[in-house]
C-alpha positions as CSV (number, residue, x, y, z in Angstrom):
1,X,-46.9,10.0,-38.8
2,X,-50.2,11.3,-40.0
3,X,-51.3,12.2,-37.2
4,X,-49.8,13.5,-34.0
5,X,-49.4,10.9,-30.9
6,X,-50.8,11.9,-27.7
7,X,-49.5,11.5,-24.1
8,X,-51.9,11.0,-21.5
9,X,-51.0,12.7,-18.2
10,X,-52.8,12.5,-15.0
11,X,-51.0,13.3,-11.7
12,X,-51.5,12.4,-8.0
13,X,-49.9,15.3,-5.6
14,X,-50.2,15.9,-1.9
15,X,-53.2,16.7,-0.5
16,X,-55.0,16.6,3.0
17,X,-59.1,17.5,3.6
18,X,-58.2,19.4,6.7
19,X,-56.0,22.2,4.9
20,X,-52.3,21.1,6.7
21,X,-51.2,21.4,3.1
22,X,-52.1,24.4,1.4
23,X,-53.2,24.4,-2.3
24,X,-50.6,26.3,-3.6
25,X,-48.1,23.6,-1.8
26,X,-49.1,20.8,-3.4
27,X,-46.5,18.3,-5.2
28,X,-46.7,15.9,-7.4
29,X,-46.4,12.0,-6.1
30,X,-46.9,10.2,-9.1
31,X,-46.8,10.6,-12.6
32,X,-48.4,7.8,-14.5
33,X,-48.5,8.7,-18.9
34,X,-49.9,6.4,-21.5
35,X,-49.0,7.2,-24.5
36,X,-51.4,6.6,-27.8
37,X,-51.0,6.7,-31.5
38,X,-52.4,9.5,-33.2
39,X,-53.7,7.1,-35.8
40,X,-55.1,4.1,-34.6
41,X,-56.0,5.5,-30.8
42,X,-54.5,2.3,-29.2
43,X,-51.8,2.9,-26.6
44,X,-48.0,2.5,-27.2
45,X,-46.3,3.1,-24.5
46,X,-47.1,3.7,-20.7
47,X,-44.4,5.9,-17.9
48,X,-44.6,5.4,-14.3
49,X,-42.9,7.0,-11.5
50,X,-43.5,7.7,-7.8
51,X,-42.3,11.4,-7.0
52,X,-40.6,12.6,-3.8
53,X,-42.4,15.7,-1.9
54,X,-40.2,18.1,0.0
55,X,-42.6,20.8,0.8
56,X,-44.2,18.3,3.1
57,X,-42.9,15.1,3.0
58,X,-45.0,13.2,5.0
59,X,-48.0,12.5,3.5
60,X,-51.4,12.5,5.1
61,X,-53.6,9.7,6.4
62,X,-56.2,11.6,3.5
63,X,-53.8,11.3,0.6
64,X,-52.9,8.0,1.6
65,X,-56.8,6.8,1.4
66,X,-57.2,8.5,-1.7
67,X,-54.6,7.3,-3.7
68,X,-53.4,4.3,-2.1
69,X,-50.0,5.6,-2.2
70,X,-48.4,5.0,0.7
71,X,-44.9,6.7,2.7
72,X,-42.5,4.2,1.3
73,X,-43.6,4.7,-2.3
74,X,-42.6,8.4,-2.1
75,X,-39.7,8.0,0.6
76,X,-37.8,5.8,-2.4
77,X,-38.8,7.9,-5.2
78,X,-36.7,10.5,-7.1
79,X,-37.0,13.9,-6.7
80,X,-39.1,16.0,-9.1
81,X,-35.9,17.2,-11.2
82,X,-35.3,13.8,-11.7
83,X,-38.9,12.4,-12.7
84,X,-39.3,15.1,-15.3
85,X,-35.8,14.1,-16.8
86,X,-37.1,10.4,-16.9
87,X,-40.4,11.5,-18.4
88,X,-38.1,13.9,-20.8
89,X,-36.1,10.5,-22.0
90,X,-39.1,8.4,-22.0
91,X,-40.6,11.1,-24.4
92,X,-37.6,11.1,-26.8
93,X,-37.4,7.5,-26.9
94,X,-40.7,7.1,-28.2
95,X,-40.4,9.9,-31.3
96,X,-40.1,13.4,-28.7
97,X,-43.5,15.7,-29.5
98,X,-46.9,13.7,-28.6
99,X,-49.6,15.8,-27.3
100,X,-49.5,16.2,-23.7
101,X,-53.5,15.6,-23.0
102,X,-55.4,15.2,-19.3
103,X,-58.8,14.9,-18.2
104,X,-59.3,18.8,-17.2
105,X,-56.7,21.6,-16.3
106,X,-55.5,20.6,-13.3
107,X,-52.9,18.0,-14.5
108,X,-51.1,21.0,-16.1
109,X,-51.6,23.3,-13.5
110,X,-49.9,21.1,-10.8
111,X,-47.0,20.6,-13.6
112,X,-46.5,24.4,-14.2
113,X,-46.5,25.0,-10.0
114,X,-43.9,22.0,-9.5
115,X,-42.0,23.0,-12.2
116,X,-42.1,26.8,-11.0
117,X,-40.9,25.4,-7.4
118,X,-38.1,23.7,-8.5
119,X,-37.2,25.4,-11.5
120,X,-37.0,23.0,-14.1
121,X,-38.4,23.1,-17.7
122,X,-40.9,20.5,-18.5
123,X,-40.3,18.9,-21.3
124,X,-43.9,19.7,-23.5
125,X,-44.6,22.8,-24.9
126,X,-47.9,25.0,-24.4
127,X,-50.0,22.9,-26.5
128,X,-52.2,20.8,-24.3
129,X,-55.5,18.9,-24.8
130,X,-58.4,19.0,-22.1
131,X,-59.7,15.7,-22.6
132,X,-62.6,16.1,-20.1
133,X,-63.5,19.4,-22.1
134,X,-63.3,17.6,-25.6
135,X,-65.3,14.6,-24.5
136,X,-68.4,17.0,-23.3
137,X,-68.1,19.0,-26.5
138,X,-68.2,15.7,-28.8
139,X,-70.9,14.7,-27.1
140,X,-72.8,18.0,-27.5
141,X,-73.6,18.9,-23.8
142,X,-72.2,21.8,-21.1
143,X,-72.0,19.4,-19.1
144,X,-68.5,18.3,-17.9
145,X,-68.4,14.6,-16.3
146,X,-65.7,12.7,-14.5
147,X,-63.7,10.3,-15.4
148,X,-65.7,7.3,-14.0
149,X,-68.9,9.2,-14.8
150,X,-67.7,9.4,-18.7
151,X,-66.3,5.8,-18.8
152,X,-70.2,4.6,-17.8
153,X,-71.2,7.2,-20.0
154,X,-69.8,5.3,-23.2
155,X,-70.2,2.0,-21.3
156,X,-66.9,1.1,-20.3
157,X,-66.0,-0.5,-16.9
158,X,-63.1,1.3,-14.9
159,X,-60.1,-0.6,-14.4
160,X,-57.6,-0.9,-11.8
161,X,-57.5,2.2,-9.0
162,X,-58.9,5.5,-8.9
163,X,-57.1,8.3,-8.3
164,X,-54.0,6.2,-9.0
165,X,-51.5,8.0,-11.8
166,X,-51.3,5.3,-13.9
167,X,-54.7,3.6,-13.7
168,X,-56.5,7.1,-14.4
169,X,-54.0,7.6,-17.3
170,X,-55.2,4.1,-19.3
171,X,-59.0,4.7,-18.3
172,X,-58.1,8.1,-19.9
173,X,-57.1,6.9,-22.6
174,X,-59.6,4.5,-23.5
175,X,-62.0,7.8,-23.3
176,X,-59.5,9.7,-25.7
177,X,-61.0,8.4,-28.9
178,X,-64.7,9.4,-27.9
179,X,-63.4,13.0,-27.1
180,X,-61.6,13.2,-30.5
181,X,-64.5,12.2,-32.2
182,X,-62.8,9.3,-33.5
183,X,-65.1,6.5,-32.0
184,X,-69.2,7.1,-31.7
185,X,-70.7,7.0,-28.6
186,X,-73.0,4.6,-27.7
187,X,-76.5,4.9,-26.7
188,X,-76.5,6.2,-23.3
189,X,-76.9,3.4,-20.9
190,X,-80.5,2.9,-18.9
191,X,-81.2,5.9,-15.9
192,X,-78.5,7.9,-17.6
193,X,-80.3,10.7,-17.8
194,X,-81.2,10.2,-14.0
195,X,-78.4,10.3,-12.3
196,X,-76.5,13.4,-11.8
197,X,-73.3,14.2,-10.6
C-alpha cells in the first residue's frame, strides 16, 4: 500500500445541557468508523456499535434529542471493553494500522478518558489526524468550521443524521480528501462569505 489507509472516528457519549453528567464522566455510546483507502480516498470498510454507559446509564432526555439514540440501543449494547475489542478485530481484519482521523480532538480525548476508566488499551497508536484542523489549513484560513458548515463549504449535502456515530463518520469522510489536499475545493458557494458560524 502506497499510501497509509485512514479510519475515520467520530463518537457519540453521554451528555446532558443541565450538568447531571459531568464532563469528565462522559462515555462513549456509539462508535461509528469508516474506513478509507490511502490511495484512492473512497471508503472500504465501515464499524458500528452501540456502547453501554455505566457511570450513568440512563441517558438523558438531551442526549436522546441529540443523537437520536435511544435507552434500548445502549441497554443491549456491549460494554466498552468489549466495543474496543470488536473495533480491535475489525481493524486487523482489514490490514491492522490505518490512521485513526476525527473531525477535531475531542473524538480522541473521549477515547483516552474511557479507556483510562476502564483500563483497556485502545487499539491505535498516538498518531492521529485532526481532520477539522487539516481541512481549515488546506483551505488557507484560521478559521475552523464544522462538519455541516465544511460539507456546504465544498458543496456537498449532509447525509443521514447528525450527531449520529456513523452518519458523522461517512460525511467525514467524504471531507477527508479536501483536508488532505487530495481533491480542490470548489468555488465557495453564493453568501459564503456572509454567513458565520
Amino acid at each position: 500500500m502506497s499510501k497509509r489507509d485512514y479510519l475515520v472516528i467520530d463518537l457519540e457519549a453521554t451528555c446532558d445541557d443541565r450538568g447531571a453528567v459531568p464532563r469528565d464522566q462522559t462515555e462513549i455510546i456509539e462508535i461509528g468508523a469508516v474506513l478509507v483507502d490511502g490511495r484512492t480516498m473512497r471508503p472500504t470498510a465501515e464499524f458500528q456499535t452501540f456502547v453501554r454507559p455505566v457511570r450513568h446509564p440512563t441517558l438523558t432526555a438531551f442526549c436522546t434529542e441529540l443523537t437520536s439514540i435511544v435507552q434500548a440501543d445502549v441497554e443491549g449494547a456491549p460494554g466498552f471493553r468489549e466495543a474496543i475489542d470488536a473495533l480491535r478485530g475489525f481493524m486487523e481484519a482489514h490490514g491492522g494500522g490505518p490512521l485513526f482521523a476525527s473531525w477535531g480532538n475531542y473524538d480522541r480525548g473521549q477515547f483516552k478518558q474511557d479507556a483510562q476508566f476502564h483500563g483497556v488499551e485502545l487499539p491505535f497508536g498516538r498518531d492521529h489526524l485532526n481532520i477539522k484542523q487539516a481541512f481549515s489549513d488546506a483551505m488557507g484560513t484560521k478559521r475552523r468550521f464544522g462538519m455541516a458548515r465544511a460539507l456546504m463549504r465544498v458543496g456537498l449535502e449532509l447525509d443521514g443524521t447528525h450527531h449520529r456515530g456513523i452518519d458523522d463518520a461517512r460525511n467525514i469522510a467524504r471531507l477527508l480528501p479536501y483536508a488532505l489536499g487530495r481533491t480542490r475545493f470548489p468555488e465557495p458557494p453564493a453568501g459564503w462569505r456572509r454567513k458565520r458560524r
